[in-house]
Structures are given as C-alpha cells and as structure tokens.
VOZA-576197 format. One record per atom (N, C-alpha, C): chain; residue in three letters; atom name; residue number from 1; x, y, z. Coordinates in Angstrom, 2 decimals. Atoms other than C-alpha are relative to their C-alpha. Layout:
BEGIN
> unit_code_site_pos_east_north_up
> A_ALA_CA_NUM_X_Y_Z
...
END
This chain:
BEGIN
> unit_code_site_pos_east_north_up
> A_UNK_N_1_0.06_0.21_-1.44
> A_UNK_CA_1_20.29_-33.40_0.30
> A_UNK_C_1_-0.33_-1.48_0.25
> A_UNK_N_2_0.63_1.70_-0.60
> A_UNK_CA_2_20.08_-37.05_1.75
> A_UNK_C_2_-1.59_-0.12_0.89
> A_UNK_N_3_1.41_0.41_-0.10
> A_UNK_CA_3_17.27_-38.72_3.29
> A_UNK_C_3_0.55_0.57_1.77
> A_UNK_N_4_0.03_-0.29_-1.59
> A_UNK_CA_4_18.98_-37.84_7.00
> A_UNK_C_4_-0.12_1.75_0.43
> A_UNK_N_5_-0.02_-2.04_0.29
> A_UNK_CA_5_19.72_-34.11_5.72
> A_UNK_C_5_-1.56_0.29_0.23
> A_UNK_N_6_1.08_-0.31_0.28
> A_UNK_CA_6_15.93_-34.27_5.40
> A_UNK_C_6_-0.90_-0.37_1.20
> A_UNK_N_7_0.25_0.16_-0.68
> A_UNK_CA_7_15.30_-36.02_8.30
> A_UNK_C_7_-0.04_1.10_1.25
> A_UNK_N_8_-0.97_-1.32_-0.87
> A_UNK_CA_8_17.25_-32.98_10.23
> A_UNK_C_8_-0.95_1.26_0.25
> A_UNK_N_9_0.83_-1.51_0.26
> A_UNK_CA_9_14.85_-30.27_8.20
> A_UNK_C_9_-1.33_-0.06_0.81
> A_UNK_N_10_1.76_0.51_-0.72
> A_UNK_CA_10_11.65_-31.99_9.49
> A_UNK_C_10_-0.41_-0.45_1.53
> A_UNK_N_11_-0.16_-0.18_-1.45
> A_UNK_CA_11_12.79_-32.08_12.96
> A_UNK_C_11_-0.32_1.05_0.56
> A_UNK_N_12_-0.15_-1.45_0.34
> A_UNK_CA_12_13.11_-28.87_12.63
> A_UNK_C_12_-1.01_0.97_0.25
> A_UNK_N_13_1.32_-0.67_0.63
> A_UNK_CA_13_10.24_-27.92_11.04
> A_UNK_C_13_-1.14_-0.50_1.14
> A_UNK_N_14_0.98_0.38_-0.42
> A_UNK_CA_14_8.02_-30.16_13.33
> A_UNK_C_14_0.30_0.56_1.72
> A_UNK_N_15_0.13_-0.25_-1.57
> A_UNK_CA_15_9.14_-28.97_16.78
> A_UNK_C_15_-0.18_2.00_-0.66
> A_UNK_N_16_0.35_-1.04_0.12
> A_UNK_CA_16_8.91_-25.10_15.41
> A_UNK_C_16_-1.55_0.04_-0.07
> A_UNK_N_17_1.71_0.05_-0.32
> A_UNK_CA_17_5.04_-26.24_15.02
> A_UNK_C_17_-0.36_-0.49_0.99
> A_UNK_N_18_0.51_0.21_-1.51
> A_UNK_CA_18_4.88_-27.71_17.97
> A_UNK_C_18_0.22_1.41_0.96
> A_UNK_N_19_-0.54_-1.07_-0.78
> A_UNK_CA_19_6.57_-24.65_19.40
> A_UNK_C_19_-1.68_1.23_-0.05
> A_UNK_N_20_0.74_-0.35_0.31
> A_UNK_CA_20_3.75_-22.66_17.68
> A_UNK_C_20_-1.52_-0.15_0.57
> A_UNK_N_21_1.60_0.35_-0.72
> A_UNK_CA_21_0.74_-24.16_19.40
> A_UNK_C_21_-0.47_0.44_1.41
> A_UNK_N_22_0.46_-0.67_-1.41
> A_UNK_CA_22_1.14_-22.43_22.55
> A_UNK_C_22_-0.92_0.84_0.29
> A_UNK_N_23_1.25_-0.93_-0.62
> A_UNK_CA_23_-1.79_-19.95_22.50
> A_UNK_C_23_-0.77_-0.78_-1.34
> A_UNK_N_24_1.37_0.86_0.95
> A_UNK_CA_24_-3.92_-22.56_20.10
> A_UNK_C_24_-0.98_-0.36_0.98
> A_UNK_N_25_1.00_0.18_-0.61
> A_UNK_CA_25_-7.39_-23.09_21.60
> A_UNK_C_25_0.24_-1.34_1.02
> A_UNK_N_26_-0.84_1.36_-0.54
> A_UNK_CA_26_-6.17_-26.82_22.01
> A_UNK_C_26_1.07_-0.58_-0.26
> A_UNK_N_27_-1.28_0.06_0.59
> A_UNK_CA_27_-2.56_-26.90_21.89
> A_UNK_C_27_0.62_-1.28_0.60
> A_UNK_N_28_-0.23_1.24_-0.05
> A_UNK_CA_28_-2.27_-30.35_23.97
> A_UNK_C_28_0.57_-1.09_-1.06
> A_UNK_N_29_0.21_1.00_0.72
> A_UNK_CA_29_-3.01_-32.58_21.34
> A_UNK_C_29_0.80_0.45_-1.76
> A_UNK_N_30_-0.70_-0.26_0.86
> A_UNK_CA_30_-1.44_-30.25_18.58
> A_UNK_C_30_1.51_-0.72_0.23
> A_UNK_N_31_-1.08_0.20_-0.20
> A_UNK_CA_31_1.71_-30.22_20.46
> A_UNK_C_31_0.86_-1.36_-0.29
> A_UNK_N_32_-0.27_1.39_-0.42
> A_UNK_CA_32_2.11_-34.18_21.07
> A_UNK_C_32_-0.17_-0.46_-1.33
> A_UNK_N_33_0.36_0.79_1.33
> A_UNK_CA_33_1.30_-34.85_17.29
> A_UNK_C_33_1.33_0.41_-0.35
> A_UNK_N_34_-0.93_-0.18_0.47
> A_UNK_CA_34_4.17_-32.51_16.21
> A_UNK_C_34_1.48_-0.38_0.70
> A_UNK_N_35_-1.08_0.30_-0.62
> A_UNK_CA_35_6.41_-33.55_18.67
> A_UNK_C_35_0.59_-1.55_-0.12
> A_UNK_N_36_-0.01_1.26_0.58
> A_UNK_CA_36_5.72_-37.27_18.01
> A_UNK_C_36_1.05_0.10_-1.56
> A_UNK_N_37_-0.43_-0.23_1.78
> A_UNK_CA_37_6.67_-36.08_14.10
> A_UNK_C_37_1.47_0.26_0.27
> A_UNK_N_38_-1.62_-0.30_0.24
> A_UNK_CA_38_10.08_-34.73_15.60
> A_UNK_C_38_0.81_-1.03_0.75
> A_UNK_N_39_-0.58_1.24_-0.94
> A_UNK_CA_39_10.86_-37.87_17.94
> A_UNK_C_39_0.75_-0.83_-1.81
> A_UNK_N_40_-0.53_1.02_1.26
> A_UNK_CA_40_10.45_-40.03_14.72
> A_UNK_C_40_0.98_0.42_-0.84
> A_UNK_N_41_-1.21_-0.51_0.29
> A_UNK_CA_41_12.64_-37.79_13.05
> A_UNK_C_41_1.44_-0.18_0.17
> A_UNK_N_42_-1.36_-0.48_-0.73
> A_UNK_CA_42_15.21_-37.38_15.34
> A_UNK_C_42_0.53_-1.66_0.19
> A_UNK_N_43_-0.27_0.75_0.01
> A_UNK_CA_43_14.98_-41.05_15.66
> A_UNK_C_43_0.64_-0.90_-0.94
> A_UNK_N_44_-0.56_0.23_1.73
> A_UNK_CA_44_15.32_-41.99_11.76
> A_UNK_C_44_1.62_0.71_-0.46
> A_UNK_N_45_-1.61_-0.26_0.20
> A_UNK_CA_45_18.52_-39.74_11.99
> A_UNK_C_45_0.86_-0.54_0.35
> A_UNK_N_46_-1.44_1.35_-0.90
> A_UNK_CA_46_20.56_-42.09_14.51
> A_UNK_C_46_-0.59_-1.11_-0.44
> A_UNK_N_47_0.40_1.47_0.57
> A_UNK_CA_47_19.19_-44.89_12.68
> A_UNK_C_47_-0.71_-0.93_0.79
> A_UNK_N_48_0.79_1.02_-0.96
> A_UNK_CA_48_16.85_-46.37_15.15
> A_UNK_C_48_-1.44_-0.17_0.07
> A_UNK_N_49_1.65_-0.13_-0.41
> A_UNK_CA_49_13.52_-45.54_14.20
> A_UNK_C_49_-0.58_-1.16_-0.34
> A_UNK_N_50_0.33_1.14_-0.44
> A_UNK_CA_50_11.22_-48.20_14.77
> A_UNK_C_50_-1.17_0.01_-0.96
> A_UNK_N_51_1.17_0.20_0.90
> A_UNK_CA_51_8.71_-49.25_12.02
> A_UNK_C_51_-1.32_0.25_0.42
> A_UNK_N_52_1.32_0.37_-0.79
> A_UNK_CA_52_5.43_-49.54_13.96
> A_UNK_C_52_-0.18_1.72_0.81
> A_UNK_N_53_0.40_-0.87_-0.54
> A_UNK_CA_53_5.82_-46.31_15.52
> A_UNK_C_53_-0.15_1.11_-1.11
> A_UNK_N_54_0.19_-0.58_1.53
> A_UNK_CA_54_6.37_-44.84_11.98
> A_UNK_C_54_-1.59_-0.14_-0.23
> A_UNK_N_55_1.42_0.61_0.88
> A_UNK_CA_55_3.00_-46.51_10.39
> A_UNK_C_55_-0.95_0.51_0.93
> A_UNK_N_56_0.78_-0.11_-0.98
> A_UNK_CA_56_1.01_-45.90_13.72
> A_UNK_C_56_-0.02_2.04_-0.11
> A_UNK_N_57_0.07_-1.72_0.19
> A_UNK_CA_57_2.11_-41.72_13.76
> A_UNK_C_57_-0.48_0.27_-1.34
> A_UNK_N_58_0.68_-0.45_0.83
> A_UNK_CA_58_1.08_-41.84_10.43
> A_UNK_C_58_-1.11_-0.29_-0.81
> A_UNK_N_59_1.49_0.74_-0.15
> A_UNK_CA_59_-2.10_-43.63_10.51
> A_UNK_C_59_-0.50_0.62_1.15
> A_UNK_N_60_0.63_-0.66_-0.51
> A_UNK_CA_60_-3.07_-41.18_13.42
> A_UNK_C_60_-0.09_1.55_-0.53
> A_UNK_N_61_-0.33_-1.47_1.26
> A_UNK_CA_61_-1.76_-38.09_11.17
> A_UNK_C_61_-1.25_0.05_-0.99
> A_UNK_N_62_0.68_0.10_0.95
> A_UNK_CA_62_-3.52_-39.02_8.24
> A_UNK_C_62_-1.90_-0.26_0.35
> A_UNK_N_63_1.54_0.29_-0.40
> A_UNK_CA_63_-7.10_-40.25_9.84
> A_UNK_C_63_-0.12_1.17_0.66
> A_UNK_N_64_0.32_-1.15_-0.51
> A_UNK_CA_64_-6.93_-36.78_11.83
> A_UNK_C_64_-0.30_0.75_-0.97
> A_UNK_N_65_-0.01_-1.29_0.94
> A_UNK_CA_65_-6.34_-34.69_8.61
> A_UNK_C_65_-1.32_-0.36_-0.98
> A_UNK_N_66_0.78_0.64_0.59
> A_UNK_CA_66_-9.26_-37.06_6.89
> A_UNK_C_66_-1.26_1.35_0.84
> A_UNK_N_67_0.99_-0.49_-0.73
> A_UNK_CA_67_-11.69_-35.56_10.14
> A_UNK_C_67_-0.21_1.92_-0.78
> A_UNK_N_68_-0.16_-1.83_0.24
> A_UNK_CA_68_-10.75_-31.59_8.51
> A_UNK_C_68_-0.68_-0.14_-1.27
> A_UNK_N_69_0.17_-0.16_1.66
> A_UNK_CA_69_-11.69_-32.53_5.04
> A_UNK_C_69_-1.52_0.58_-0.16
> A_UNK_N_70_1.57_0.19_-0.31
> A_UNK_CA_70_-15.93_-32.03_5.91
> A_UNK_C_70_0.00_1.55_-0.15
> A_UNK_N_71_-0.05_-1.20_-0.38
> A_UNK_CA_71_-15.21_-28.20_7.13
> A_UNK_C_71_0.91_0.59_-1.08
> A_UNK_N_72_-1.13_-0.59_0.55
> A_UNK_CA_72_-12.33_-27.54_4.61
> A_UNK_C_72_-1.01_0.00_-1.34
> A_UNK_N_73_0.44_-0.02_1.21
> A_UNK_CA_73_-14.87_-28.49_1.57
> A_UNK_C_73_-1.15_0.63_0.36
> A_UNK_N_74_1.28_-0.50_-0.15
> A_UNK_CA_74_-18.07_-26.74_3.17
> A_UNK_C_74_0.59_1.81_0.14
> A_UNK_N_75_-0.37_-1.42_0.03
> A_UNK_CA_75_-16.00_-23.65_3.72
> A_UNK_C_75_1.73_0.20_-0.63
> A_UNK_N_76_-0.96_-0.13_0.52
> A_UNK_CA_76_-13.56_-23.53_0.79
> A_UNK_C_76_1.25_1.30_0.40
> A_UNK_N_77_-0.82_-1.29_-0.47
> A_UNK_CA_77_-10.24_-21.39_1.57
> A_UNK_C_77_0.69_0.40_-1.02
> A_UNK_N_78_-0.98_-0.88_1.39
> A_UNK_CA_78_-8.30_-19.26_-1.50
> A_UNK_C_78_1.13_-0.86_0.62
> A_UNK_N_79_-1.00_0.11_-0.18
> A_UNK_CA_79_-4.99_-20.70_-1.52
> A_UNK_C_79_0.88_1.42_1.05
> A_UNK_N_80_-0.66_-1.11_-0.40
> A_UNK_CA_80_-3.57_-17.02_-0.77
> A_UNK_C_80_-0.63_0.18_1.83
> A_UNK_N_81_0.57_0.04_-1.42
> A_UNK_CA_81_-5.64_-17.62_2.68
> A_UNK_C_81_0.72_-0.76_0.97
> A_UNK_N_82_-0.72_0.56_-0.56
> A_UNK_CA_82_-3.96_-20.33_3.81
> A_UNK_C_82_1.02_-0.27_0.26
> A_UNK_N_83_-1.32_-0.25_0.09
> A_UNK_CA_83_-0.75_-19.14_2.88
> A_UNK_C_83_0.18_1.01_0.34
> A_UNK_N_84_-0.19_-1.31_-0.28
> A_UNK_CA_84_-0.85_-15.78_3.61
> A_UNK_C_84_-0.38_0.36_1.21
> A_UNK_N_85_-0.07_-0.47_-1.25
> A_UNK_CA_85_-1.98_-14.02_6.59
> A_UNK_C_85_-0.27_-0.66_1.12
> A_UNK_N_86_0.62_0.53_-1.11
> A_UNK_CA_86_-2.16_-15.28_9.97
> A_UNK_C_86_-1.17_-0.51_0.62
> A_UNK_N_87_1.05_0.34_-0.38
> A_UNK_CA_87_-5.81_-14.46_10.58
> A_UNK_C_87_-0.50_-1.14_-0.31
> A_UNK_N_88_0.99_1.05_0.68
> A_UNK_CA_88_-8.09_-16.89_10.27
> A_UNK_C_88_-1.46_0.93_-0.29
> A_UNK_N_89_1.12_-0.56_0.98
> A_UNK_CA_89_-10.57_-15.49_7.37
> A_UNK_C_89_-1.41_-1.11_0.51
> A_UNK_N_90_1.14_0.38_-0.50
> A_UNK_CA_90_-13.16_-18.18_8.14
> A_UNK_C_90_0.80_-1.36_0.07
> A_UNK_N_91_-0.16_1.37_-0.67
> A_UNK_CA_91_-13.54_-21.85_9.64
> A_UNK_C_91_1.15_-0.79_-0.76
> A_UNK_N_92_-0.47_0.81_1.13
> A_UNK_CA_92_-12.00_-23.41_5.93
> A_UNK_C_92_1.49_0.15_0.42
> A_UNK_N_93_-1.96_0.15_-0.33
> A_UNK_CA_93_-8.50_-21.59_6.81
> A_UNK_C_93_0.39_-0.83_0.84
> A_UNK_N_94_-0.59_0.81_-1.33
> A_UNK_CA_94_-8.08_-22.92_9.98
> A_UNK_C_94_-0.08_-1.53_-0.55
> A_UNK_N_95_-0.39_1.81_0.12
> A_UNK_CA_95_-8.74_-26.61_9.02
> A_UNK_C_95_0.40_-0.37_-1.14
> A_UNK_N_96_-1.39_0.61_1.46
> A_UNK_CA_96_-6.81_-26.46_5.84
> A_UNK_C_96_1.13_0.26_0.34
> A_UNK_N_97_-1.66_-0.07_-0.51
> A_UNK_CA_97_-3.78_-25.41_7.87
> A_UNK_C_97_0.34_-0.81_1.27
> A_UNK_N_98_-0.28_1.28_-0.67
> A_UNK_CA_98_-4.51_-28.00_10.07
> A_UNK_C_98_0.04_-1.30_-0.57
> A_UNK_N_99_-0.30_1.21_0.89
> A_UNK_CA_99_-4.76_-30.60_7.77
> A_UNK_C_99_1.06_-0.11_-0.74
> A_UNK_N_100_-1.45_-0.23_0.51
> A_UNK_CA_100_-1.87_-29.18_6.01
> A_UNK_C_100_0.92_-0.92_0.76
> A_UNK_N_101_-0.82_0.71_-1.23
> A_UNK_CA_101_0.09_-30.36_9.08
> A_UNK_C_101_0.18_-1.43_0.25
> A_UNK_N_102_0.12_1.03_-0.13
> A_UNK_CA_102_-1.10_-33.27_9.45
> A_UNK_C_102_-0.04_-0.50_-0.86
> A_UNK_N_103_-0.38_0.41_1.25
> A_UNK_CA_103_-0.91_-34.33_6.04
> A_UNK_C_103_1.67_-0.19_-0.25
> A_UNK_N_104_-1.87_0.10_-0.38
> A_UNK_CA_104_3.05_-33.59_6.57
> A_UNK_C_104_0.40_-0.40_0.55
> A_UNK_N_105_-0.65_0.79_-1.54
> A_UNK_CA_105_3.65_-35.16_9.83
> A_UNK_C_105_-0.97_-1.54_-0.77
> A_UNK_N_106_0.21_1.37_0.68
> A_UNK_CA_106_1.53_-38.56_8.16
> A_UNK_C_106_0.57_0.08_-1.23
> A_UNK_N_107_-0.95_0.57_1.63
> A_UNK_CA_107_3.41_-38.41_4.46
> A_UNK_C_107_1.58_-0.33_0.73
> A_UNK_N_108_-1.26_0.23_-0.30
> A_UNK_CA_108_6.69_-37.80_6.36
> A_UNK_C_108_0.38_-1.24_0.70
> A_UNK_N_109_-0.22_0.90_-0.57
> A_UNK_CA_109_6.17_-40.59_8.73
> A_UNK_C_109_0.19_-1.02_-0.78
> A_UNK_N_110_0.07_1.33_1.05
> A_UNK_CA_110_4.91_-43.26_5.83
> A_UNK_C_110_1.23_0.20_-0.72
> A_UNK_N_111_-1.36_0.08_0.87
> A_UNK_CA_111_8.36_-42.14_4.39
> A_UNK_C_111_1.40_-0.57_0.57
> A_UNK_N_112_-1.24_0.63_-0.92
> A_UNK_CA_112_10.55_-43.01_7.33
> A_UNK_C_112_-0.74_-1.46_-0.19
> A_UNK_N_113_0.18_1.32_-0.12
> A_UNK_CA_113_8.20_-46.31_7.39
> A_UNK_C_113_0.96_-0.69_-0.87
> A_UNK_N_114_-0.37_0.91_1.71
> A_UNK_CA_114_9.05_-47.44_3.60
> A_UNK_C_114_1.54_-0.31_0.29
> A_UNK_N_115_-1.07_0.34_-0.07
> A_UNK_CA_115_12.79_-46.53_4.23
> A_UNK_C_115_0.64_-0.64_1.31
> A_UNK_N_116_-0.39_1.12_-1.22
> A_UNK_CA_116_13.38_-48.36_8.09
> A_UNK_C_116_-0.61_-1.30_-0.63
> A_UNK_N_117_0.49_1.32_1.05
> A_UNK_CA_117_11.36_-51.24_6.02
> A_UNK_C_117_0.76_-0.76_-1.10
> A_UNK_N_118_-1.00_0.41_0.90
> A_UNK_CA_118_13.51_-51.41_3.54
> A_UNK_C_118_1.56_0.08_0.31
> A_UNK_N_119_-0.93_0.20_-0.72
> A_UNK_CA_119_16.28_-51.06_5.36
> A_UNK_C_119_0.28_-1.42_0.55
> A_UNK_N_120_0.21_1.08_-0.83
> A_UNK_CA_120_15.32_-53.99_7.52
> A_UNK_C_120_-0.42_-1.60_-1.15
> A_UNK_N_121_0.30_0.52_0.42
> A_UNK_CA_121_14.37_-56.05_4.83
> A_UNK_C_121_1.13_-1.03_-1.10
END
C-alpha cells in the first residue's frame, strides 16, 4: 500500500473516532483532536499538507498522551482490557485507550511531517 493508500486508511480510521466520541463525558476536545488527525490526512492525500500543522498536531497529540501515562501506570490495564470489551474495567483502561489514540493521531502526524519535509526539501 503507498504512503497516500495509508493516508486514505487513517482518514478513515480518525473520523470513525471522532465519530465515536459522541456520548464521551468530554467529547469536544476528543472530537477536534481526531478530526484535526483526519484534516491532515485528507490533506497529505491531495498533496498539500502543510508542515507546521503536521509537527504542531503532533506535538499536541503526543504531550496529551504523555498527561495519561501517571493514571495508566498507577492503575495498570491487562492488554485483553484494553482490547477487548467496551467497559471500562477501571480508570487504567480508559486512559490507555486514550493514549492509544493519541499516540496514533501524534506518530501519524510526525509521519506526514518527515514526508511533506522531505518532499519540500
């Protein structure tokens, strides 16, 4: 699959989680992260995405998913927790499947950076 094929999946993928946040406690700020994640996307596919907005979505990605790490190591989650059922078993699931996220929406971004960078370069 190419890098736009991939661009395509993670469009995809990031507005179905945005889609997802509608009965989240605070689905504002979910929403606008994953939706940000599918702009840049959608932008990196017509070839226009813009470096700075790359590095910046994923320098607010990544310093968000940093804030989960405190709660995710005081209340470890089984893998099979955070992959498996819906509930949330205790505090750890929830902010390892939020950091999950945001760990994906900041790697994916620093990946459109490197390649509009090198593109441009």
């Amino acid at each position: 699959m190419t890098w736009r094929g991939l661009d395509g999946v993670f469009a995809a993928l990031f507005l179905l989680a945005a889609a997802a946040q509608y009965n989240d406690p605070d689905p504002v700020q979910w929403i606008a992260i994953y939706v940000a994640g599918t702009v840049l996307c959608v932008l990196s596919l017509l070839g226009s995405a813009a470096p700075v907005f790359a590095l910046v979505l994923a320098a607010v990605a990544l310093m968000w998913a940093a804030t989960s790490v405190p709660v995710v190591l005081a209340h470890p989650p089984a893998l099979a927790e955070v992959f498996g059922d819906a509930r949330m078993m205790n505090p750890g699931v929830e902010e390892a499947r939020e950091m999950l996220g945001l760990l994906t929406v900041g790697a994916w971004s620093l990946g459109v950076y490197f390649r509009v960078k090198s593109r441009r370069a």
